[in-house]
N, C-alpha and C positions, 0 to 999 in steps of 0.2 A: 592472576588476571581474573577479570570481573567478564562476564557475559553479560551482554543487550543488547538490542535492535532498535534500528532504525530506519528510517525511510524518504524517500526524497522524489516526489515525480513533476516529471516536466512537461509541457507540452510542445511538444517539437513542430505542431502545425503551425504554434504562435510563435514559437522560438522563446517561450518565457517559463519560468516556473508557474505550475499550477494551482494557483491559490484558491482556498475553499471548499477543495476535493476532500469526501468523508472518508472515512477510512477506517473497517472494525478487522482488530484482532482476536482471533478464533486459535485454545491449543485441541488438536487435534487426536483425540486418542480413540484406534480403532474405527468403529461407527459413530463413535460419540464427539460434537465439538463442545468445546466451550466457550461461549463468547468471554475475551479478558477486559476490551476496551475497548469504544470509538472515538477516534481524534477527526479533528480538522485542519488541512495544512496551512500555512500561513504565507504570507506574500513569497519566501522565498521558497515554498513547495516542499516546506519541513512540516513534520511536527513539532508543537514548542517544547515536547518532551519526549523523551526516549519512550518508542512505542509499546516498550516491553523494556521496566527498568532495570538495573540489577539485583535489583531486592526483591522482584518475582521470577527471574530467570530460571528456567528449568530446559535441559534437554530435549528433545523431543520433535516433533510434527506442529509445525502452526501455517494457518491459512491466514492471507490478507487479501480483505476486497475491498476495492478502491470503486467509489457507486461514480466513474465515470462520466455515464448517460448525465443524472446531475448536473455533473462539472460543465459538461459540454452542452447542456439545456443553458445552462445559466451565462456561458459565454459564448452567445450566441450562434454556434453551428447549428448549419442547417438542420432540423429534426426528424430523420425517416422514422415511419411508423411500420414498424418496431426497428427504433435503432440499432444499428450493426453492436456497437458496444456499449452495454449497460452496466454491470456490474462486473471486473475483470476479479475473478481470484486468484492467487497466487498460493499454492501451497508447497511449502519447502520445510526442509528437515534441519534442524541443530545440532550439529553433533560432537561441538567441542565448546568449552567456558571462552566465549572471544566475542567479539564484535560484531555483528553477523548488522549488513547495510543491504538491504532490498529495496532500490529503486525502481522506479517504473515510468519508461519513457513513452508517450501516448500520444495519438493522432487521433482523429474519428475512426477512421478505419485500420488499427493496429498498433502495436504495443509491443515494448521487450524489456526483458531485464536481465538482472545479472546478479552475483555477490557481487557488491561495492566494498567498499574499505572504508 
């Protein structure tokens, strides 16, 4: 079995996927990140490729931030200054060659995830 990642987020205030949300992957080692890639999701709140293929899959610590504030500028929620949520990261650990699905379910005001499958 092959190891990658993937990601899927939705907006649960619209009830739809959220399309056009940025999204950079950072692997994580120690103090040090390194940016790998930034995608943008597409109508159905994917990426149109695995965000982390298998042919750079490595073990390890990686962060994802999803630039939110963005998303939610652009599809008209109301704007506080300084928005509650602007940049959500997520950092989470790999620790086996498999599938690894991090999605991220998002309102204005909060967010969750999980392993997905």
């Amino acid at each position: 079995m092959t190891g990658y990642l993937t990601t899927h987020v939705l907006d649960t205030a619209r009830g739809c996927p959220a399309e056009g949300l940025k999204i950079e992957l950072y692997r994580v080692d120690g103090e040090t990140r390194r940016h790998l890639r930034t995608l943008t999701t597409n109508a159905d709140g994917r990426t149109d490729e695995q965000i982390l293929p298998a042919a750079e899959f490595e073990l390890g610590t990686y962060e994802l931030l999803f630039h939110c504030g963005d998303y939610l500028d652009a599809n008209g929620t109301a704007a506080e200054n300084p928005r509650f949520l602007d940049v959500v990261p997520l950092r989470f650990g790999m620790s086996e060659t498999a599938h690894y699905h991090v999605p991220l379910l998002l309102s204005p005001f909060g967010y969750s995830t999980y392993r997905g499958s």
